[in-house]
C-alpha positions in Angstrom: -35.2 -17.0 -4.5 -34.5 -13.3 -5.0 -32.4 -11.9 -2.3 -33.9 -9.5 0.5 -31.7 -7.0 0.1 -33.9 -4.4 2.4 -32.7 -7.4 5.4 -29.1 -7.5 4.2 -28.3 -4.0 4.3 -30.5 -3.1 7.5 -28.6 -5.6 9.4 -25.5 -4.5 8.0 -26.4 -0.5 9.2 -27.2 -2.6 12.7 -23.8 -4.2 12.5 -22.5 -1.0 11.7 -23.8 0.3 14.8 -23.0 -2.3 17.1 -19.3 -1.7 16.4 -19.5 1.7 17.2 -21.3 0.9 20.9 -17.8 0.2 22.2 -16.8 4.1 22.5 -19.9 5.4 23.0 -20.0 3.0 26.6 -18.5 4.2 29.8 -15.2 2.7 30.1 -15.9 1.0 33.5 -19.1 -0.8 31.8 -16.9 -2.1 29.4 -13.8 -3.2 31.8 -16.9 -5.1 33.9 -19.0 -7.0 31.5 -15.9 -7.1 28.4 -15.6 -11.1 29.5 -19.1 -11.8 29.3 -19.3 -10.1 25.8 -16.3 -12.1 24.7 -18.0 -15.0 25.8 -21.6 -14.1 23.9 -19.9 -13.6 20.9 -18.2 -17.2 21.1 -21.5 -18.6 22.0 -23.4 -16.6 19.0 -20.5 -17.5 16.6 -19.9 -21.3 17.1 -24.1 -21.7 17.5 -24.5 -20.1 14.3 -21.9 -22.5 12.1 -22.8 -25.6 13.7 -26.8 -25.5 13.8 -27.6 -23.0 10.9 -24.9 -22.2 8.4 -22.5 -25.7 8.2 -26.0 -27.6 7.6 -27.2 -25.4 4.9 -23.9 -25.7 3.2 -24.0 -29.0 3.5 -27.4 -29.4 2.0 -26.6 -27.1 -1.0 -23.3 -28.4 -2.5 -22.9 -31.2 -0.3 -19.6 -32.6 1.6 -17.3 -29.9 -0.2 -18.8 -27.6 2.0 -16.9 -28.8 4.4 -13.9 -28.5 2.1 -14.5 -25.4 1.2 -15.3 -24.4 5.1 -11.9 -25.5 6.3 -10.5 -23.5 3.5 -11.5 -20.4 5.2 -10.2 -21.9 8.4 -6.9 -22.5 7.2 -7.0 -18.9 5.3 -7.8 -17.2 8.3 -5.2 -18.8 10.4 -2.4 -17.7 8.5 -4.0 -14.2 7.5 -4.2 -14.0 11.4 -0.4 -15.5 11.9 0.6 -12.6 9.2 -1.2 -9.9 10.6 -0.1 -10.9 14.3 4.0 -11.4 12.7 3.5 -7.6 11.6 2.2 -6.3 14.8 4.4 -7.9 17.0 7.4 -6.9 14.8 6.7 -3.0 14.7 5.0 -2.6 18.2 2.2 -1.0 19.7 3.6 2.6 19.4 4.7 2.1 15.9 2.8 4.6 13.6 2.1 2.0 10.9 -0.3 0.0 13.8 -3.3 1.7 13.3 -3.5 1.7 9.8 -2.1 -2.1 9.3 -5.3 -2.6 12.0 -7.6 -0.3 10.1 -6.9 -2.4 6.7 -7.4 -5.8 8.8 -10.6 -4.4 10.4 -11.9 -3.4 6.7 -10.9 -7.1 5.2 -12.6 -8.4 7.8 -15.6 -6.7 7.4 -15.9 -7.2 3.6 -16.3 -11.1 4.7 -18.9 -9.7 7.2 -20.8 -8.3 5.2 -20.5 -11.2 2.2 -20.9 -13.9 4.5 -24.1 -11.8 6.0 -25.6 -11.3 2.0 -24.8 -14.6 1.2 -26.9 -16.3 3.9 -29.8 -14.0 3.3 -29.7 -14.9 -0.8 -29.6 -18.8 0.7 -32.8 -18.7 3.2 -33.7 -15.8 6.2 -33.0 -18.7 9.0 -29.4 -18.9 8.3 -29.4 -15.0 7.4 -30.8 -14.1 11.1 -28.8 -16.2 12.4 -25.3 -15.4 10.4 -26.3 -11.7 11.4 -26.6 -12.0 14.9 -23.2 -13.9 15.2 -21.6 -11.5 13.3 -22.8 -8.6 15.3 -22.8 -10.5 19.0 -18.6 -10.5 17.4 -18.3 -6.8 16.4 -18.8 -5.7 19.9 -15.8 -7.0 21.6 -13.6 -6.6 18.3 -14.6 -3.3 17.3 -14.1 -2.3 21.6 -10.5 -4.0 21.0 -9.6 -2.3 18.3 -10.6 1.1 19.7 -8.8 0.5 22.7 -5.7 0.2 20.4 -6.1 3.3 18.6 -6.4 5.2 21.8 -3.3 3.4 23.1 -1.7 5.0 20.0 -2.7 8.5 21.2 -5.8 8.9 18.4 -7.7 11.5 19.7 -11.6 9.9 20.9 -13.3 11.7 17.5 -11.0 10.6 15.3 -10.8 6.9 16.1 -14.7 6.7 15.9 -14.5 8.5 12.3 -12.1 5.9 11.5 -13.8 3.0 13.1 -16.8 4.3 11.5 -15.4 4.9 8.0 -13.9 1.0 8.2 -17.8 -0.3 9.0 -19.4 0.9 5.5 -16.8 -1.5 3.8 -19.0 -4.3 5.1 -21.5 -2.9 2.4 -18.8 -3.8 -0.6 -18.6 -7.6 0.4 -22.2 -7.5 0.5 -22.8 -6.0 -3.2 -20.0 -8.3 -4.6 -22.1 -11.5 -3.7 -25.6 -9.6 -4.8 -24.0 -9.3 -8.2 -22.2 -12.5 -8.1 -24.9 -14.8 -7.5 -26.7 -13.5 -11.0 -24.0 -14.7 -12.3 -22.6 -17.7 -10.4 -24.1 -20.4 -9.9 -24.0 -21.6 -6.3 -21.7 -19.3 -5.3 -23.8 -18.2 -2.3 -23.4 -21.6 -0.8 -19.4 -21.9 -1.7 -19.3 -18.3 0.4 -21.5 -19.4 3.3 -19.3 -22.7 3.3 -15.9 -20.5 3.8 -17.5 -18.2 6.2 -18.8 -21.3 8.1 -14.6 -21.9 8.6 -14.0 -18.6 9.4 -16.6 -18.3 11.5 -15.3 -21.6 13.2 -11.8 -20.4 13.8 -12.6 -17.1 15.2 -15.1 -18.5 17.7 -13.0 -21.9 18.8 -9.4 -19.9 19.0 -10.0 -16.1 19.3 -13.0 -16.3 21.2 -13.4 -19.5 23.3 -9.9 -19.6 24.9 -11.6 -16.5 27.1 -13.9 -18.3 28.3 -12.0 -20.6 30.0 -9.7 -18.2 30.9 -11.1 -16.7 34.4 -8.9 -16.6 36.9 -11.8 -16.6 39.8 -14.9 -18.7 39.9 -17.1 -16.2 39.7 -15.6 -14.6 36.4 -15.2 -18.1 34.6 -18.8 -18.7 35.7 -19.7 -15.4 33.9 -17.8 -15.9 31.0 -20.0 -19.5 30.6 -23.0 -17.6 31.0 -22.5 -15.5 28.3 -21.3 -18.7 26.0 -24.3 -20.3 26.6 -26.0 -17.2 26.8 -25.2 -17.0 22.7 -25.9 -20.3 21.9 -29.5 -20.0 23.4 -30.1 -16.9 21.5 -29.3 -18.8 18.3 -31.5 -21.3 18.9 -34.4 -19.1 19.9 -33.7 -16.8 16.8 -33.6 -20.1 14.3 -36.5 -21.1 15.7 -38.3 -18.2 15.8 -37.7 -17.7 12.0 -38.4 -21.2 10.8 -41.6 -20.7 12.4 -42.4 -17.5 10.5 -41.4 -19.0 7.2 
């Protein structure tokens, strides 16, 4: 099946977008509803790899999907345990912070955007679905990561022309499957598989540990909300699509 490319890169521009909303909120909107955004995007993720894109793995290339997905799992962790060493060791006022966060922000991405073509190429259930995880997640990271780049005294334009400048490398990871998979046999599957684990590890321990982490009623209530809130939505948007198709 040809890939829809026109999907892939409009949800991409969406992504794009969305990861840009952060500084263009009001800061006390964001302080207020931050935990049920957190919680969302930990609904949307773990929905996504569990009920669309694990299964279609699976069903490609069979159990080494799983091996492949807890590839990316392991991969992630200790990207994340290097990347965490680093920023611990310099500091939030070191210099070299935004840029060693910029660089992360851009790897990231790249997967974002492969993980996002890949799942297109594979069927438009799991690419909807892949989509709106990854852009129920950019909101919170991208509104983290500004927050960081303020902290380091970048002035409010030029942490959104950064920010910006680190979305459009989701576009790369995107190309590199689009021209992989004329060559590659199966590889869409083998990249859906690994996203599927980083997907997993980002929602269970970046993203889930929030949600249980109110320290009222009331905002662990709200944090579940929005968890369920993003599972629902995944459900509704598989659902949706398999109907259309």
């Amino acid at each position: 099946m040809a890939p829809n490319t026109s999907f892939i890169f409009a949800a991409l521009v969406v992504d794009g977008l969305a990861g840009l909303s952060g500084a263009l909120l009001s800061e006390r909107w964001l302080i207020r509803h931050q935990a049920a955004l957190v919680g969302f995007a930990a609904g949307a993720i773990l929905g996504a790899v569990f009920l669309d894109v694990l299964p279609e793995s699976v069903a490609n290339i069979g159990p080494n999907a799983l091996v492949w997905s807890f590839s990316g799992f392991v991969a992630l962790a200790v990207a994340e345990w290097l990347m965490e060493s680093h920023h611990h060791e310099h500091g939030v006022e070191s210099p070299s912070l935004p840029a060693s966060l910029l660089i992360s922000d851009a790897l990231h991405n790249i997967g974002d955007g492969a993980a996002v073509a890949a799942a297109f190429v594979v069927s438009a259930k799991v690419g909807v679905a892949v989509a709106v995880a990854v852009i129920a997640h950019e909101i919170p990271q991208e509104i983290g990561d500004y927050a960081v780049l303020r902290t380091a005294h970048w002035p409010r334009a030029q942490a959104l022309l950064a920010l910006a400048g680190v979305q459009f490398t989701a576009f790369l990871g995107a190309i590199a499957v689009l021209l992989a998979v004329q060559h590659v046999a199966r590889v869409t599957a083998i990249i859906l598989s690994i996203a599927a684990g980083t997907f997993l590890y980002i929602g269970a321990t970046d993203l889930l540990p929030d949600v249980q982490s109110g320290r009222t009623a009331s905002a662990r209530a709200e944090r579940m909300l929005g968890f369920v809130s993003g599972i629902i939505l995944i459900v509704v948007v598989s659902v949706l699509v398999t109907g259309e198709s």
